[in-house]
N, C-alpha and C positions, 0 to 999 in steps of 0.2 A: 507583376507576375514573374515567377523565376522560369527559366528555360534553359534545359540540358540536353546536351547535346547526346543524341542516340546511334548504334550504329546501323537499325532497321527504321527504325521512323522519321531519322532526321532530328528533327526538335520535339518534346517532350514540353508543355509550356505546364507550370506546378500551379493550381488554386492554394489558397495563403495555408488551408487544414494540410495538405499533400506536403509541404514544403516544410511545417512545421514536423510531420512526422517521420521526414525520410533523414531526420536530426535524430530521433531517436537510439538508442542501443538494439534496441529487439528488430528494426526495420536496417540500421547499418549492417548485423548479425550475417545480413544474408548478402553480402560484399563477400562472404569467405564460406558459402555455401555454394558452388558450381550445380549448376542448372543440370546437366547430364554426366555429374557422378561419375559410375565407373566407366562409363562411356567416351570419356575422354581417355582411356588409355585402348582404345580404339582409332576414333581420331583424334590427332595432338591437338587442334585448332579450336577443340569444340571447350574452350575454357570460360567461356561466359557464366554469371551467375544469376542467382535467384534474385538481385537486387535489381539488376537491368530488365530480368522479365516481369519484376514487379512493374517498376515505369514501365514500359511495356503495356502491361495489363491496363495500369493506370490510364495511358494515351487510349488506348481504343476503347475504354469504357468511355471516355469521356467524347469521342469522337458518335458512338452509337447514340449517346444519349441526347447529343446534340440534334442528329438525323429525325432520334424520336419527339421529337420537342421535351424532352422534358428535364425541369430546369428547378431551382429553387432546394430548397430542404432535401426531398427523392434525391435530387440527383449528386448531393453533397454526401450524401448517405453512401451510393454505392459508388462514388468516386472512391471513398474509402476505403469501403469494401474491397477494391480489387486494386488497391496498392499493398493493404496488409493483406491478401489471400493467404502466400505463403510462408508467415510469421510465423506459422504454429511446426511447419519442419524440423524436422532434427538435423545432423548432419548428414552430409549423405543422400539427406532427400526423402527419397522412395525406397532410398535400400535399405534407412533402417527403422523405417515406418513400422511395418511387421513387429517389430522387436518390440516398439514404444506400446504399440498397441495392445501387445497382449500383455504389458505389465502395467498399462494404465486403463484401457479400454476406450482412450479416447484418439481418433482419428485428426488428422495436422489441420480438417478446418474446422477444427473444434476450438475457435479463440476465446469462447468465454472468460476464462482462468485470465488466459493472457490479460486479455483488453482491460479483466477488473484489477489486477494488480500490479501491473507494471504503469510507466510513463504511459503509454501509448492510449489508456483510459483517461490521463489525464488531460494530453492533448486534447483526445475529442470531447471531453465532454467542457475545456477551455474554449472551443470551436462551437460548444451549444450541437455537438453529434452528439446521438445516443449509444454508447460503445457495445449493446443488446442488441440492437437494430443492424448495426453493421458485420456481429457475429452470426445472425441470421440472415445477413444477406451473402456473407461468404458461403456458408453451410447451402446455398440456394434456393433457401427458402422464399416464399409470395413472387408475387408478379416480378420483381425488379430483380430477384437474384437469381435468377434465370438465365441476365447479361453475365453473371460473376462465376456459377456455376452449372452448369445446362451443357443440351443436346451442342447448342450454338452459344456458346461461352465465350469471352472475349479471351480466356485464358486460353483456351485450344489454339486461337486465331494467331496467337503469339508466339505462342512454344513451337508453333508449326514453322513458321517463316523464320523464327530465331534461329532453331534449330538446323537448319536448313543452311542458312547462310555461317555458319559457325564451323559447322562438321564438311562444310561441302558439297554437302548431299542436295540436288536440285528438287527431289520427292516433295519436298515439304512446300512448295513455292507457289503458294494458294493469293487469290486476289482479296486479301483483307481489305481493301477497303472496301470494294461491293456488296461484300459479307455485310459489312456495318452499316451501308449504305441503305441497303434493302431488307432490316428489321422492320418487324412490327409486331402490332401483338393483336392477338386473335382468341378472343372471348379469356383473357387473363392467360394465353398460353403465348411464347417469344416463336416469332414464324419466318420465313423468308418469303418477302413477298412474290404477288403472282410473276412468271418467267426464270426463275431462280433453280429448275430443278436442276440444271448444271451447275449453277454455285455448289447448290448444296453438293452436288455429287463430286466436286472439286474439293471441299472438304473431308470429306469420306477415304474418294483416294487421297490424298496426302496422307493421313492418318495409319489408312494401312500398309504404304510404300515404307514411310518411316516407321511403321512400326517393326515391320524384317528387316529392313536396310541397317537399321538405326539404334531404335530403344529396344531390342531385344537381339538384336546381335551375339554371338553365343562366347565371344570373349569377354563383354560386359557382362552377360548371367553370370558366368563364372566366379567374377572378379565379386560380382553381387551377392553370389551366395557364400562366397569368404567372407563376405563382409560380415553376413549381417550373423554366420555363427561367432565369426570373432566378437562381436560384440556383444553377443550373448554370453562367452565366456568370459568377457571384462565385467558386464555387470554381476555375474555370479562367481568370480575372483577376487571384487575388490568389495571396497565400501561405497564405493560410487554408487547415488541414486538417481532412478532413473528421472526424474525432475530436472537433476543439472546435467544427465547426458543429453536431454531430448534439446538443452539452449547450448552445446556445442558447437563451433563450426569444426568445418571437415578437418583441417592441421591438429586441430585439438583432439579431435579421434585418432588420425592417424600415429599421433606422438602415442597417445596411451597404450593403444593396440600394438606398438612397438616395443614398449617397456614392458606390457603385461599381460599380453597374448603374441611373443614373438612368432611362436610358430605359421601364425596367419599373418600378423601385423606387419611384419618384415616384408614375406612375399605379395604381400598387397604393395607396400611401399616399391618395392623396386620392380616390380610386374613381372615375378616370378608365378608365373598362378597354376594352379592345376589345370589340368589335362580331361577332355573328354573321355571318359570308359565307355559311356553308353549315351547314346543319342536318339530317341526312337518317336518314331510316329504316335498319331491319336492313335491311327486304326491298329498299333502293334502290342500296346499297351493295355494289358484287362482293364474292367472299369475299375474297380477297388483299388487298383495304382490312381487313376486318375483322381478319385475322390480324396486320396491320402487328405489327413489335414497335418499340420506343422509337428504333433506329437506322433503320428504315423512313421513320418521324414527319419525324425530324428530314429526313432526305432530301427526302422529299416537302413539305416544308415550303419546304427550297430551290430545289425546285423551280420551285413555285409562285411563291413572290417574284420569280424571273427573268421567268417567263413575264408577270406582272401588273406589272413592272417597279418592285417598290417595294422598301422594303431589305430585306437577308436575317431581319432582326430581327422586321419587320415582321406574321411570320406562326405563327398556332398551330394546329399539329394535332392532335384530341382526339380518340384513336379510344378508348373505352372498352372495358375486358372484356366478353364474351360475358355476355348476363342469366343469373347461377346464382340458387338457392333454397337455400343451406345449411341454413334453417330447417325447409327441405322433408322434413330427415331426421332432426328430432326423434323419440324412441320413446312414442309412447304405449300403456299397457295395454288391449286391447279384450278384452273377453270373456276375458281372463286370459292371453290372449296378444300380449307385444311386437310390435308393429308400427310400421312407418315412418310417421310422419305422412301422405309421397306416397303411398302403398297404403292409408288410413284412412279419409281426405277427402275428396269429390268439389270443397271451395275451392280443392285444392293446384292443381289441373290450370287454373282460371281464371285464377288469381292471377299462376304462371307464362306463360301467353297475355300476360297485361295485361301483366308485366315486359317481355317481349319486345317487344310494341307499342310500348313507352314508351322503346326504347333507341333513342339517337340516338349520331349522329359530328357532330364540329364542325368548321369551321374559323370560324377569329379574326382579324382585323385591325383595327387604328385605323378609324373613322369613313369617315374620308375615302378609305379604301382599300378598303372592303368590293365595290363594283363591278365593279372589276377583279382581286380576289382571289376572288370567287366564280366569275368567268368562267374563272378561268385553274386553280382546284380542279377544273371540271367536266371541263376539259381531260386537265390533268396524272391525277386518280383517275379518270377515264373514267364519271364519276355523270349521271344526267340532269337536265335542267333544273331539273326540278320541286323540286331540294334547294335553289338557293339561298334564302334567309331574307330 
């Protein structure tokens, strides 16, 4: 057994299929894919990548499964599974998932493609895995991918305390191993067993501390939503498709977007970024903003630049998703009977208040345009004053 050395887990010990796959191209790929993106020009420190949270992944699925007895063929399957979880990423991650999506329609744990045409089908099915079987258990699908992708996923359990220890941030600093500890499964559903409902609720907050603190911090939106139009204009400037932009790592985006989206590319490169115009609450914002969808954005975005008279380019509209709790519906065991985290807890009902408080809409321009892009946002989205920034 191979064993690497981790800088959250300690040791990482690799089954001979893990070891043979972390050889691959498609699973190295993500050595040069950083874990939290634009967030690192946030905090400097937080430079870790997708490759480490795969091991990562890897150790604690392999640690839960051990807890649940289960062993043999199952458990060689979602070993798998949550070593290649994040194979199917682009660069960038989540920032330019959006982008891939609407021109492919397929979402990053969608490894089907992958698993059948590259090496990484051939390793496993040299291993006697089924590369079908492990595509469906990243996607979360039956009983076993629940570990991989769920309420209580090994992947949350990872990115939390990664995350955490990287950026500095102490928010994320959850007791994984009791997490893993006290799995079970309850009538084919993954549960925390009975006395857990502070685990779970330990998970819960972490998720939303980091989620303000952290992954949605309004320097990384920013930087996020430069990104993912620059990349929208590279793939409708060049002959690039999107097949070879989605197997990119982040240097290879960043060079392109240099050469042939300088106007974004550059100031993403050196963290010249736009400026907040407008910042504004749920409760400030009509619903019909809220609902915008990405052709909406884009409209309203040109809008705006006519009216504040600066270039079309010049402006970013960031309407975020509706605040959910997916965490919310974690099962805990109470008194012997499954229950929903949201029906267990008197935090759930807080926590989601505070998500909601905490959701904001952006708009973006250069410095020197933010005066007359805010004026002409308040205009064009019909907001009150009180949003400009």
């Amino acid at each position: 057994m191979t064993a690497i050395k981790d800088s959250v887990h300690d040791h990482v010990t690799l089954c001979p299929v893990a070891a043979a796959l972390l050889d691959t191209d498609a699973v190295q790929r993500l050595r040069h894919i950083k874990q939290l993106s634009t967030v690192r020009l946030v905090y400097p420190s937080a430079s870790h990548t997708r490759f480490e949270h795969s091991l990562g992944v890897y150790h604690l699925a392999s640690r839960a499964l051990s807890f649940l007895g289960i062993e043999g063929d199952r458990a060689r399957h979602v070993r798998a599974a949550a070593l290649l979880h994040d194979v199917g990423h682009g660069p960038y991650g989540h920032q330019t998932e959006e982008v891939i999506r609407r021109r492919t329609g397929r979402d990053h744990d969608e490894l089907g493609d992958l698993l059948e045409t590259t090496e990484l089908g051939e390793v496993l099915r040299d291993h006697d895995l089924s590369p079908t079987r492990v595509a469906r258990l990243v996607r979360g699908e039956g009983e076993l991918g629940q570990l991989v992708s769920g309420e209580l996923d090994v992947d949350r359990m990872d990115y939390l305390v990664r995350d955490a220890h990287h950026t500095g941030v102490p928010y994320g600093s959850i007791d994984h191993e009791r997490l893993v500890r006290e799995l079970e499964y309850a009538d084919g559903e993954l549960v925390l067993a009975e006395g857990n409902v502070p685990t779970a609720e330990s998970l819960l907050l972490a998720r939303a501390l980091m989620d303000s603190t952290v992954y949605r911090h309004h320097v990384s939106r920013i930087a996020g939503g430069m990104l993912e139009r620059a990349s929208e204009r590279l793939l409708e400037r060049t002959d690039l498709d999107v097949e070879t932009f989605r197997r990119m790592a982040d240097h290879d985006l960043l060079v392109a977007l240099r050469e042939d989206v300088p106007e974004l590319g550059r100031r993403i490169e050196h963290r010249d970024l736009f400026k907040r115009a407008v910042w504004a609450g749920l409760d400030e914002v009509p619903a019909a903003v809220v609902e915008m969808d990405h052709a909406d954005e884009r409209a309203a975005e040109a809008d705006i630049a006519a009216r504040a008279g600066v270039d079309e380019h010049a402006v970013v509209v960031d309407v975020p998703p509706r605040p959910r709790f997916k965490e919310a519906g974690s099962r805990v065991v109470v008194d012997g009977v499954v229950q929903r985290l949201e029906d267990a807890s008197d935090l759930v009902s807080g926590l989601r208040a505070a998500r909601r408080g905490g959701w904001r809409m952006g708009v973006y321009a250069p410095e020197a345009d933010v005066p007359a892009v805010a004026a002409a946002t308040v205009e064009v989205l019909g907001l009150p004053d009180s949003v400009v920034a």
